[in-house]
DOPA-551871 format. One record per residue (C-alpha): z, y, x; residue number from 1. Coordinates in nm, 4 decimals. Layout:
BEGIN
{{Z; Y; X}; NUM}
...
This chain:
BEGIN
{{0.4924; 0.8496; -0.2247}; 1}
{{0.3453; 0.5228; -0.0525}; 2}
{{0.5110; 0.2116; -0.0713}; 3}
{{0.4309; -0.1005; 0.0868}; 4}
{{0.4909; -0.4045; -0.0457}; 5}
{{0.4963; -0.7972; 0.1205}; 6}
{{0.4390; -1.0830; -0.1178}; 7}
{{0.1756; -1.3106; -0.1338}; 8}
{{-0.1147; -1.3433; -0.4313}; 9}
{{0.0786; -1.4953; -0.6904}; 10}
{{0.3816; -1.2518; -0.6918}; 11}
{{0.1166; -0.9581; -0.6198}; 12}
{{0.0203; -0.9376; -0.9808}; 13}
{{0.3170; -0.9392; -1.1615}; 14}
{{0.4085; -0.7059; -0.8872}; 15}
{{0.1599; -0.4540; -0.9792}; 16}
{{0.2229; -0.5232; -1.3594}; 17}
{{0.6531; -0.4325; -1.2846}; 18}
{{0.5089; -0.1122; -1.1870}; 19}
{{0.3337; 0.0391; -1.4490}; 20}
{{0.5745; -0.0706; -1.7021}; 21}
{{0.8422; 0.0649; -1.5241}; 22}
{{1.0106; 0.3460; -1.7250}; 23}
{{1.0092; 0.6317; -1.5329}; 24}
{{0.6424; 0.6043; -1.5239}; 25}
{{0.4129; 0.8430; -1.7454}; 26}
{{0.0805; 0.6943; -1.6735}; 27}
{{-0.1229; 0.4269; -1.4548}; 28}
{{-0.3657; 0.6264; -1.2978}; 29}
{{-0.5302; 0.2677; -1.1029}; 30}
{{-0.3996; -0.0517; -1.1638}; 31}
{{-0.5411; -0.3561; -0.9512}; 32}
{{-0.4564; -0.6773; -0.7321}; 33}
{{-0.3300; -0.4532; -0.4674}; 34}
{{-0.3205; -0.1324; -0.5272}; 35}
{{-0.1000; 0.0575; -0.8293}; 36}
{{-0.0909; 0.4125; -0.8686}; 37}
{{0.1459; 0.5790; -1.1334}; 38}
{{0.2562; 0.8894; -1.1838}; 39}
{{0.5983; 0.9726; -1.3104}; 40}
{{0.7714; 1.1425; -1.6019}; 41}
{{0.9066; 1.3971; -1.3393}; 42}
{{0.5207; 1.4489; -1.1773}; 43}
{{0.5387; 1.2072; -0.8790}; 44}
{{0.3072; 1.0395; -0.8132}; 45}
{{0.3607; 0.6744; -0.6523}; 46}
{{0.0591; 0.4404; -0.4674}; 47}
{{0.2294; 0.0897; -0.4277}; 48}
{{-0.0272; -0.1703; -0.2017}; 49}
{{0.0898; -0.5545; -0.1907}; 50}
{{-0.0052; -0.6996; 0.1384}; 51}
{{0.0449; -1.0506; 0.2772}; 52}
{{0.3603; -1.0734; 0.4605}; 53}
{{0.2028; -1.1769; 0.8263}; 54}
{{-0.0030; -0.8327; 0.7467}; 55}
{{0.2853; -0.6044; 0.6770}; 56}
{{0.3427; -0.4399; 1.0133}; 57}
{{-0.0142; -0.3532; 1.0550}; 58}
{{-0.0119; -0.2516; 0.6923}; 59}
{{0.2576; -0.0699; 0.7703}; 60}
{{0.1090; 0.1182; 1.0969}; 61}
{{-0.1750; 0.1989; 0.8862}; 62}
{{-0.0406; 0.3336; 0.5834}; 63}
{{0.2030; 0.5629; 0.7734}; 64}
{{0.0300; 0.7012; 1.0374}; 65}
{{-0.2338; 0.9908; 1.0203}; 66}
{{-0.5508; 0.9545; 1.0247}; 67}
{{-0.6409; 1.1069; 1.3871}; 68}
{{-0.3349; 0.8201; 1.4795}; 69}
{{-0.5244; 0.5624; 1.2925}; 70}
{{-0.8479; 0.6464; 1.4731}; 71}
{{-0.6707; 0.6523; 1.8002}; 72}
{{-0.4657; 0.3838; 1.7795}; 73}
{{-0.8282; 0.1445; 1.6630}; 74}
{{-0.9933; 0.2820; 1.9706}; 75}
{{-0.7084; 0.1089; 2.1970}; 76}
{{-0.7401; -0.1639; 2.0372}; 77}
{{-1.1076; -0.2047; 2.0488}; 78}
{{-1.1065; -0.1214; 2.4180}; 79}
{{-0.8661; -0.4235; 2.4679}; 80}
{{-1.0669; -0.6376; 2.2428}; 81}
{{-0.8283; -0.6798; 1.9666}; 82}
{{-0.9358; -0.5907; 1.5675}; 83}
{{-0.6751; -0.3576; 1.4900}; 84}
């Protein structure tokens, strides 16, 4: 499971700390700024990325699309000059 959060730098950390020490939560596989991956007492396992909030919907594109959409979707952008 992916999720994606919006905060900015200062809430990111404690963020990321909330996460591992949540309960349900057998072990921190990665643990940094951004990026937390846990996996859970029941075998889940849980990648949670802080993002700024005017980067959320790109974020948001990105994480959730596939990786042939991704590509695609970067190509139309580049084509119409824009850094996608």
């Amino acid at each position: 499971m992916d999720i994606l959060v919006a905060a900015g730098e200062a809430e990111a950390e404690g963020i990321m700390r909330g996460v591992a020490e949540l309960p349900a939560v057998a072990v921190t596989l990665a643990q940094g700024p951004t990026k937390t991956s846990v996996k859970t007492r029941a075998g889940l396992q849980i990648d949670v990325r802080v993002v700024r909030p005017d980067s959320w919907g790109a974020a948001l594109v990105y994480f959730t699309g596939s990786k042939d959409h991704n590509i695609r979707l970067r190509a139309l952008g580049v084509k119409r000059g824009l850094m996608i």
